[in-house]
Residue frames relative to the residue before (quaternion, step in Angstrom):
aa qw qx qy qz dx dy dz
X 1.0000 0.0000 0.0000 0.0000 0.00 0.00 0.00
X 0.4987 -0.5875 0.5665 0.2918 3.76 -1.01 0.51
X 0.5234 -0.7299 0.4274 0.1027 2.64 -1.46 1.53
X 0.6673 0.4873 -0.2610 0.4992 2.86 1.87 -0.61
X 0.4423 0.7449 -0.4841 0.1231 3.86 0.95 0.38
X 0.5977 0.3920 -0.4441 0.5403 3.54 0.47 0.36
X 0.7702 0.3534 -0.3482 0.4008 3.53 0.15 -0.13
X 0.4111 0.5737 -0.4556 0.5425 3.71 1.83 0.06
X 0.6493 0.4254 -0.4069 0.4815 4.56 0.99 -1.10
X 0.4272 -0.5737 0.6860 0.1334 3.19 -1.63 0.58
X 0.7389 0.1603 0.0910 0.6481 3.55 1.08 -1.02
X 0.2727 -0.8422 0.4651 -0.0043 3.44 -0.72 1.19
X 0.0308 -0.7925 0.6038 0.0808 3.87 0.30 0.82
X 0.2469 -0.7217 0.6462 -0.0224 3.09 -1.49 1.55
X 0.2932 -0.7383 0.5231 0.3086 3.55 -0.43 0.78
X 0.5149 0.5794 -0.4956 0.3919 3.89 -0.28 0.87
X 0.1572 -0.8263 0.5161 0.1616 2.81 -1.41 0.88
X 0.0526 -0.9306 0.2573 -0.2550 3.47 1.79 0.93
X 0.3668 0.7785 -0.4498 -0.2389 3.00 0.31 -0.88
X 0.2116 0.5265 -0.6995 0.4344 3.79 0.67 1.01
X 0.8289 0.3947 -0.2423 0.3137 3.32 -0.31 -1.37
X 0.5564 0.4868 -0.4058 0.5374 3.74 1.12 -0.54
X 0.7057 0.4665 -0.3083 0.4351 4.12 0.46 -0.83
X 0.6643 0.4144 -0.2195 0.5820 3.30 1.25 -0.26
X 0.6210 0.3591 -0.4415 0.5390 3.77 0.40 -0.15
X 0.5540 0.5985 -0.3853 0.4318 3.71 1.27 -1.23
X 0.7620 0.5241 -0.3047 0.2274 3.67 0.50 -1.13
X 0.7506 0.4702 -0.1328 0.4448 3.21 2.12 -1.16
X 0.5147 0.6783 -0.3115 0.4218 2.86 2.16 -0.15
X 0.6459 0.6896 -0.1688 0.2806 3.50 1.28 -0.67
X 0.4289 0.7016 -0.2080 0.5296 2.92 2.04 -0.76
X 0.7049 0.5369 -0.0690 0.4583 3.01 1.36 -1.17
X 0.4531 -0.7339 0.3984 0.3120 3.33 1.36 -0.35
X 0.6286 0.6360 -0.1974 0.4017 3.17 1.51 0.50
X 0.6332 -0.5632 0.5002 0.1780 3.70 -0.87 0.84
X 0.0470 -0.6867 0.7220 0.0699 3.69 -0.96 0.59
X 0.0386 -0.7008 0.7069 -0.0870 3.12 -1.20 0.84
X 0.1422 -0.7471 0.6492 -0.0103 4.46 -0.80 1.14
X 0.6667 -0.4858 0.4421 0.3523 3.19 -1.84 0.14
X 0.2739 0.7028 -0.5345 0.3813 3.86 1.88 0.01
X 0.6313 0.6839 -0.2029 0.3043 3.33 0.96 -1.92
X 0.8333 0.1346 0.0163 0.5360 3.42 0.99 -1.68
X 0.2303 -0.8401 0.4507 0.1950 3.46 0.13 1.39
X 0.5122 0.7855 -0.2260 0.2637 3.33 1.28 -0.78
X 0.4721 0.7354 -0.1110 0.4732 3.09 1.96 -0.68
X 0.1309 0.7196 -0.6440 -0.2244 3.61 -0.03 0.40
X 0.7547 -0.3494 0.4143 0.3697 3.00 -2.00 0.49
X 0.1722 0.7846 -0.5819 -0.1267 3.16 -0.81 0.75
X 0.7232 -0.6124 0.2107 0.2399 2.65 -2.25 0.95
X 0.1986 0.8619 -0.3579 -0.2992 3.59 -1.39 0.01
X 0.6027 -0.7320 0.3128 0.0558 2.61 -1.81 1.76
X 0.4381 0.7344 -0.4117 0.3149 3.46 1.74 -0.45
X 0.4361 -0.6696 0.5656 0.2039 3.54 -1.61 0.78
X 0.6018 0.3722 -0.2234 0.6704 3.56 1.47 -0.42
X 0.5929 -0.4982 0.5485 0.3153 3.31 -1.72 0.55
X 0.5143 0.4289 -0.4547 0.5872 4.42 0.99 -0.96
X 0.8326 0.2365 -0.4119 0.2850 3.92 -0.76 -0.41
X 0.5161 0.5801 -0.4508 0.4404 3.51 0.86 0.45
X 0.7965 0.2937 -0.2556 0.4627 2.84 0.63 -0.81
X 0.4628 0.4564 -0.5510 0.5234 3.93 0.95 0.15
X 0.4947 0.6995 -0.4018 0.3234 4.08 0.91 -0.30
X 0.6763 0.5545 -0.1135 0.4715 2.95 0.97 -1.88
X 0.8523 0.2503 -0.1232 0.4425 3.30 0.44 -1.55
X 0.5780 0.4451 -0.4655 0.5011 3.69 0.79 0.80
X 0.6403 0.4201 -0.4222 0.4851 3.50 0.75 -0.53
X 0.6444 0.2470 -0.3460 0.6356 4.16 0.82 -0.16
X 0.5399 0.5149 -0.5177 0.4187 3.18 -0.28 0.47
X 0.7585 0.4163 -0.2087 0.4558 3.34 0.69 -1.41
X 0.6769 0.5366 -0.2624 0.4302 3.35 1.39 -1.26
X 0.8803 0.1064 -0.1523 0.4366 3.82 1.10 -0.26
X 0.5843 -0.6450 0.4062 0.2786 3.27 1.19 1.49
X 0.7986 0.2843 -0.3620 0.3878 3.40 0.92 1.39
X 0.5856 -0.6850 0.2491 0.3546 3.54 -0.63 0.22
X 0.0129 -0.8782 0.4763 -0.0421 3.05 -0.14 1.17
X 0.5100 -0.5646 0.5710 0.3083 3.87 -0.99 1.13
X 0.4356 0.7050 -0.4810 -0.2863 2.77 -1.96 0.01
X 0.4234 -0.7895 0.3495 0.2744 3.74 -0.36 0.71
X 0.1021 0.8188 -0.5595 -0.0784 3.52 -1.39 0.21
X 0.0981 -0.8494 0.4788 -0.1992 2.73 -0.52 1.90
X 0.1132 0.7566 -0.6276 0.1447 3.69 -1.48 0.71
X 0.3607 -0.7431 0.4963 0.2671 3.12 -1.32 0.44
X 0.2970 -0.5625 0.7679 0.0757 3.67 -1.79 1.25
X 0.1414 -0.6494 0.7283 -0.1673 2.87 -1.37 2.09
X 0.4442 -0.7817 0.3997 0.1783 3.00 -1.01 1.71
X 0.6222 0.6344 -0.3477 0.2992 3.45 0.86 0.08
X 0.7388 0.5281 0.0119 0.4185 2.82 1.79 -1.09
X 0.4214 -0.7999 0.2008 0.3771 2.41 2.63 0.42
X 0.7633 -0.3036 0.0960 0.5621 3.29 1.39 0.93
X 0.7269 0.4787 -0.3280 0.3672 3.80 0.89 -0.65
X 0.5130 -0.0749 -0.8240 -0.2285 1.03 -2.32 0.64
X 0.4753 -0.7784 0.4053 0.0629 3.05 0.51 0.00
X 0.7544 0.0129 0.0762 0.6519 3.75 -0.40 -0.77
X 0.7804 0.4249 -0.1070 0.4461 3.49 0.31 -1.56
X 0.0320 0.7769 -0.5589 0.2882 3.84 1.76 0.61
X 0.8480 0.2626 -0.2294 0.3992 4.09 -0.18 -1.12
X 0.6098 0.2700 -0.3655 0.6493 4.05 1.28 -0.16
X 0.3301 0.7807 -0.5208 -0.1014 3.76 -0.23 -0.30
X 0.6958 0.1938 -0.2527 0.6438 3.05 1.96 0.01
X 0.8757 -0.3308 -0.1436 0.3210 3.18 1.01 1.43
X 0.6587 -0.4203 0.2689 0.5632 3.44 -0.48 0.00
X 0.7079 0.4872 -0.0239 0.5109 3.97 -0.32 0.23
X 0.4509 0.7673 -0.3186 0.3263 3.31 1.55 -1.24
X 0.0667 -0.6614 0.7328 0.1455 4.37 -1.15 0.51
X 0.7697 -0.5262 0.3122 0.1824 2.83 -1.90 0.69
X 0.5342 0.5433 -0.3749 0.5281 3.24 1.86 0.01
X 0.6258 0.4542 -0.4062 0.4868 3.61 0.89 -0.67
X 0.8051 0.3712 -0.3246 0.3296 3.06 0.14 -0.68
X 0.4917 0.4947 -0.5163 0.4969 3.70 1.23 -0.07
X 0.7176 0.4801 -0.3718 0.3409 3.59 0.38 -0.80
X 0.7194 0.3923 -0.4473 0.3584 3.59 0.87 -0.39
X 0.5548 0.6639 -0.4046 0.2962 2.94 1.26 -0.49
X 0.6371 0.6102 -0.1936 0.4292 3.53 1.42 -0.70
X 0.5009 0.3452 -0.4450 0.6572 3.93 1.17 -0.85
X 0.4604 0.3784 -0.6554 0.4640 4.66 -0.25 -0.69
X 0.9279 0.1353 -0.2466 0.2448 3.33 -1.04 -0.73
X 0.5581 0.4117 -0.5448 0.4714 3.50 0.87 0.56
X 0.5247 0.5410 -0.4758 0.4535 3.88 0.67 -0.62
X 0.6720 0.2519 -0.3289 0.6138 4.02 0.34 -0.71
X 0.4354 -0.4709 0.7511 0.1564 4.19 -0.34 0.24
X 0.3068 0.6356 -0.6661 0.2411 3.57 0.53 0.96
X 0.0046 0.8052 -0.5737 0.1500 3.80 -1.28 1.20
X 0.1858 -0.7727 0.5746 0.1955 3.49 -1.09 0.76
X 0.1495 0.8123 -0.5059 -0.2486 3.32 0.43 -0.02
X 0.4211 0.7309 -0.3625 0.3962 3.73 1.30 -0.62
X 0.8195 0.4005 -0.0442 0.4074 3.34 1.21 -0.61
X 0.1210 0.9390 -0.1645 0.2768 2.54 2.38 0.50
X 0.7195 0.4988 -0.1494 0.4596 3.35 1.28 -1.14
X 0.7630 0.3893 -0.3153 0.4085 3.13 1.32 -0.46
X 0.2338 0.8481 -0.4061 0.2471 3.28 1.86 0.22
X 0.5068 -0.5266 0.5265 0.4344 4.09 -1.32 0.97
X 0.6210 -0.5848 0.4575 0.2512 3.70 -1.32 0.52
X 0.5868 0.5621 -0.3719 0.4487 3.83 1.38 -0.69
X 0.6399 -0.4760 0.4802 0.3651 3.94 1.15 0.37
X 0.6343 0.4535 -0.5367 0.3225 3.73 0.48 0.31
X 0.5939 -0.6762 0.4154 0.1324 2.87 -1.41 0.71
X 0.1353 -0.8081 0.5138 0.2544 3.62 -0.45 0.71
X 0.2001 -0.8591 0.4635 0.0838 3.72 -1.39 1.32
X 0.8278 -0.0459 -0.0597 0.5559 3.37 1.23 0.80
X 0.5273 -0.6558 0.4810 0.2459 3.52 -0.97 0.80
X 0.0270 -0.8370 0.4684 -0.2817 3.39 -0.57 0.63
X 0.2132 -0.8292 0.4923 -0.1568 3.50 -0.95 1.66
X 0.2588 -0.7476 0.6112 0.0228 3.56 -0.58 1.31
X 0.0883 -0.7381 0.6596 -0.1107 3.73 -0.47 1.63
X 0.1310 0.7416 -0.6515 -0.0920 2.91 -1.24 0.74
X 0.1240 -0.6884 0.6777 0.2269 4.48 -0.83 0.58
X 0.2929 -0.7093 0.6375 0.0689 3.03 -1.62 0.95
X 0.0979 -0.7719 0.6258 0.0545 3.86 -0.39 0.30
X 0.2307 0.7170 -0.6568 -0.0350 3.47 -1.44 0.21
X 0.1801 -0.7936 0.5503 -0.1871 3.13 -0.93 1.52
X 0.4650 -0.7239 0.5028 -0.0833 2.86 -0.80 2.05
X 0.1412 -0.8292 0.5203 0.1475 3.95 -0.07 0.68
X 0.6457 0.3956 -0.4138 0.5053 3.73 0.83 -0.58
X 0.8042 0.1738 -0.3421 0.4538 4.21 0.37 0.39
X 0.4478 -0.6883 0.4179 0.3887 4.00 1.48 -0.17
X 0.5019 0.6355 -0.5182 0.2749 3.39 1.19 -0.17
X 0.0926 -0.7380 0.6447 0.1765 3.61 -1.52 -0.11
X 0.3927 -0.6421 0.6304 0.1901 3.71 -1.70 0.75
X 0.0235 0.8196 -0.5695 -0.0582 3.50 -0.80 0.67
X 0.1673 -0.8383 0.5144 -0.0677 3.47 -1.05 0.84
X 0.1077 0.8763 -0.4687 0.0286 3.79 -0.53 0.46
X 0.1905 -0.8444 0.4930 -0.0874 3.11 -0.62 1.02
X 0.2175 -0.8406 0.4958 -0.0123 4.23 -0.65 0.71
X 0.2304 0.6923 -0.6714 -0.1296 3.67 -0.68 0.07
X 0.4867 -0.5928 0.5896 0.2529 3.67 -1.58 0.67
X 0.2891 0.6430 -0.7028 0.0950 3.52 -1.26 0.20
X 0.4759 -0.6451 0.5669 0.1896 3.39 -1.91 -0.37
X 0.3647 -0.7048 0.4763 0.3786 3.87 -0.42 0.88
X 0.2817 -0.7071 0.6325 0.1435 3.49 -1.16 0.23
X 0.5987 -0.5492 0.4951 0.3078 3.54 -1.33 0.61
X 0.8027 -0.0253 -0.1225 0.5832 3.68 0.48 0.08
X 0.6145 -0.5490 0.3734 0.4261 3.10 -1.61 0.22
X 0.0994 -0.5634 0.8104 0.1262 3.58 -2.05 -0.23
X 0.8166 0.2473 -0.2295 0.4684 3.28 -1.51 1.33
X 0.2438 -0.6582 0.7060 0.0944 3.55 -1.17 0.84
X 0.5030 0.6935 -0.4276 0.2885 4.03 0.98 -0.34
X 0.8345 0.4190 -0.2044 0.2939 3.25 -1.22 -0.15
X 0.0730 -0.8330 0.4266 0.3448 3.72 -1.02 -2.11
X 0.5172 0.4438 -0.5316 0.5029 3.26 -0.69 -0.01
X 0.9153 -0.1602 0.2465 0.2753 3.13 -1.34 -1.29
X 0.3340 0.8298 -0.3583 0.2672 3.25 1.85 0.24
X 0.6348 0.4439 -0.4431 0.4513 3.39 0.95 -0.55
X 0.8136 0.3086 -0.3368 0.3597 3.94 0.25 -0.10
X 0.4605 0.6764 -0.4555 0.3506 3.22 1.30 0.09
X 0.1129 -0.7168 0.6863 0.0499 4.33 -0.03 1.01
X 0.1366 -0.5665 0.8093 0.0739 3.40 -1.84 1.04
X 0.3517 -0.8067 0.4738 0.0330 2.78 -0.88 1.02
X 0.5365 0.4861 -0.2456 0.6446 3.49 1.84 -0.32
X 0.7986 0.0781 -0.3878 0.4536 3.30 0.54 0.23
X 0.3079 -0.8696 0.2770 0.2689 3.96 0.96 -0.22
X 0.5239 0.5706 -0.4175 0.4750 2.22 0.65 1.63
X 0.4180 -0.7230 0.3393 0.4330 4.09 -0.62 0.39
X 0.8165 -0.2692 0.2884 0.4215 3.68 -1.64 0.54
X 0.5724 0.7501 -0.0391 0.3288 3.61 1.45 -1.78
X 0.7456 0.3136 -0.1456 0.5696 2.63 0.73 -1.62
X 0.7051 0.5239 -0.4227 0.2228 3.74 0.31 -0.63
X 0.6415 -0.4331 0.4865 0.4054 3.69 -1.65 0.66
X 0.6066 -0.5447 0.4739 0.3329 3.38 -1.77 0.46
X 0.7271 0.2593 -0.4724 0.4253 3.74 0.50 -0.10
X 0.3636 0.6839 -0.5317 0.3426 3.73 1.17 -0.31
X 0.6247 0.5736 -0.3292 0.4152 3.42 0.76 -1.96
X 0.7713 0.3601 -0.2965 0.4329 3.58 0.00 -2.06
X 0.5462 0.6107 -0.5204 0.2406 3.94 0.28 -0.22
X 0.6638 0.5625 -0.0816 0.4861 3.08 1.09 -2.43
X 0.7882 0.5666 -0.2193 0.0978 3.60 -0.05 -1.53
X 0.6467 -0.5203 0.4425 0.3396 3.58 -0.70 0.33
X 0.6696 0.4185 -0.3261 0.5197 3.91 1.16 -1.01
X 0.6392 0.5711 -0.2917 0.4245 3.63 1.39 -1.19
X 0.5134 0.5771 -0.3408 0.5360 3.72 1.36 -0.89
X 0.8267 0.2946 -0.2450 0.4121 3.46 -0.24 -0.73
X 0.5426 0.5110 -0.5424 0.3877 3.57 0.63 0.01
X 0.5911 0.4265 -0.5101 0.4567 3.53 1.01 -2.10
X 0.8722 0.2923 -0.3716 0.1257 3.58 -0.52 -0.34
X 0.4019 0.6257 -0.5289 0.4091 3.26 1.16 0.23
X 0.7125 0.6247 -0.1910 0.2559 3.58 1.17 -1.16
X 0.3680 0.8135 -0.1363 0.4292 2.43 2.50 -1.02
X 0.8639 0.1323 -0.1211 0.4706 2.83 0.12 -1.79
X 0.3344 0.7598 -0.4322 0.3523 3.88 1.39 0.08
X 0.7467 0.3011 -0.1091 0.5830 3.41 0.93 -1.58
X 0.4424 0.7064 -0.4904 0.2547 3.79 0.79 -0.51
């Protein structure tokens, strides 16, 4: 694939219909001198489905099936968060975890009764706890794989990126979505939520995987 294939688009088409994730990719894409464009964009698109068991084959899912469907390269990312208590879940299934259809409140909340039903607790980890007395119930990692996929050679760029942190017993921050309000960094003290948009794109698992998609783009 050309090294130069993001800097050949004037307008980037993400396969997602998110729009956290489109306002974010939009924010780091600009720096760049670039356009976001989403499947908002192309109704024509049906949702499509994904079957991967790993966050990388979704998202090589996403971005080949747009790609193929509009004879352009198109990024895309799949991302979620693996909670160490829960032995990794939710995992893939991070955006339905309380079902098909599922909002970021349901699904913060179910995620919360899981780790109160197991009495899941850090107390060792007490010190790095927010100051308002909440409690932190498990360590816990925000992955994101990036894919872009070129339709006129089939080739694709992949990229991944992680941030550590720890869920918390209530939220912090009105920012972001998904699971940002319980997600506590402890290196910087403060939640996922609470941080500014370039704070976010520095720190973040979506921001990780781009510097390195770009990495190996410009490499």
């Amino acid at each position: 694939m050309s090294r130069h294939l993001l800097s050949d688009q004037a307008v980037i088409v993400v396969a997602t219909k998110n729009a956290g994730k489109v306002k974010e990719f939009a924010h780091a894409l600009e720096k760049l001198g670039k356009g976001v464009q989403s499947l908002h964009d192309y109704p024509a698109i049906p949702d499509i489905p994904e079957t991967g068991v790993t966050f990388a084959e979704n998202a090589r899912i996403k971005a080949k099936a747009t790609g193929d469907a509009l004879g352009v390269p198109a990024l895309a990312d799949d991302s979620g968060l693996r909670v160490e208590a829960l032995g990794g879940e939710p995992g893939v299934y991070s955006a339905r975890y309380a079902g098909e259809g599922a909002t970021d409140a349901d699904n913060n909340a179910k995620l919360l009764a899981e780790l109160k039903a197991l009495g899941s607790a850090l107390p060792e980890a007490a010190a790095a706890a927010p100051q308002d007395g909440s409690k932190l119930l498990s360590r816990a990692q925000f992955v994101c794989a990036l894919a872009l996929y070129d339709p006129r050679t089939g080739e694709f760029v992949e990229a991944e990126g992680t941030v550590d942190g720890i869920i918390t017993d209530r939220p912090h921050g009105d920012g972001g979505f998904g699971y940002d309000p319980l997600f506590w960094l402890p290196g910087l003290g403060r939640g996922m939520a609470e941080l500014s948009k370039e704070e976010k794109g520095a720190i973040s698992h979506r921001g990780e995987a781009l510097k390195a998609l770009l990495a190996k783009l410009n490499g």
